[in-house]
C-alpha positions as CSV (number, residue, x, y, z in Angstrom):
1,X,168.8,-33.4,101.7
2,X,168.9,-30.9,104.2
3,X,166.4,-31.2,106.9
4,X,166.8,-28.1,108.0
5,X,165.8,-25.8,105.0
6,X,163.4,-23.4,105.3
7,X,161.5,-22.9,102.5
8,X,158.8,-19.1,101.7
9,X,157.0,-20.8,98.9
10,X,153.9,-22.9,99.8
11,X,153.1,-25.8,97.7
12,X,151.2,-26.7,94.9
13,X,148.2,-28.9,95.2
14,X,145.5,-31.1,93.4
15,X,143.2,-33.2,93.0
16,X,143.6,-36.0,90.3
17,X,141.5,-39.3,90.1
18,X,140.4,-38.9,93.9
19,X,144.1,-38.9,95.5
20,X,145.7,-35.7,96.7
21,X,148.5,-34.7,94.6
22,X,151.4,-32.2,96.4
23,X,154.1,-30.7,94.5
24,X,156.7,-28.6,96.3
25,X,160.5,-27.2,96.9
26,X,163.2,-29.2,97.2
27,X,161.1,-32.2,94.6
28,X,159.0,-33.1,97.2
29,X,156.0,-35.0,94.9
30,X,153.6,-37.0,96.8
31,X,149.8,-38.3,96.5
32,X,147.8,-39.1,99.4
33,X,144.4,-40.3,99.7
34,X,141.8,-38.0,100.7
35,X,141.5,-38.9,104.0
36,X,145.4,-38.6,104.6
37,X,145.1,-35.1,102.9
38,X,142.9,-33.8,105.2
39,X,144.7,-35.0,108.3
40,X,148.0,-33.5,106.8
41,X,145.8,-30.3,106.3
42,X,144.8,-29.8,109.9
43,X,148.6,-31.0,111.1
44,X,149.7,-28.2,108.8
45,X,147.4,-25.8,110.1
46,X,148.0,-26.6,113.4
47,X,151.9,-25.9,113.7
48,X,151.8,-22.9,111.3
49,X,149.7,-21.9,114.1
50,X,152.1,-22.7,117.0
51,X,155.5,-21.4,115.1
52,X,153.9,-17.9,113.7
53,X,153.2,-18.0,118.0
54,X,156.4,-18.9,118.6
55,X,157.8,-15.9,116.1
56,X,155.7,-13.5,117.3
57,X,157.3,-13.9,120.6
58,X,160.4,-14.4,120.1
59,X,160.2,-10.5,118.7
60,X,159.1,-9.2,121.7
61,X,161.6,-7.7,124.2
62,X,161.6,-9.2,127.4
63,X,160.6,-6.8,130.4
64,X,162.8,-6.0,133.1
65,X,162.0,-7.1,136.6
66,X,161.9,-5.0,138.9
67,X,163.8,-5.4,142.8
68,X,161.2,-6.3,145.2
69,X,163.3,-5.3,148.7
């Protein structure tokens, strides 16, 4: 397995019997408590947060600086 795939599709998630059920690319198929679900959730949010950032600038063009004699 390749650890550094990216994948664009998001995956698919459920609720089934009160786990967490997360179906996604390369077979990832997991269940996770509630609980663990959540925290995953925020984690998830978190550092989609902090690489769109990070992409974002990355596109902007760096300024020259200008000679201060």
């Amino acid at each position: 397995m390749d650890k550094n795939e990216t994948y664009d599709e998001p995956s698919s998630v459920s609720a089934k019997d009160g786990d967490v059920h997360v179906d996604g690319p390369d077979a990832v198929d997991v269940a996770l408590t509630p609980e663990a679900a959540l925290e995953s959730g925020e984690r998830l949010i978190d550092q989609a947060a902090v690489a769109a950032g990070q992409r974002y600038f990355k596109e902007i063009p760096l300024r020259e600086q200008a000679d201060s004699d």
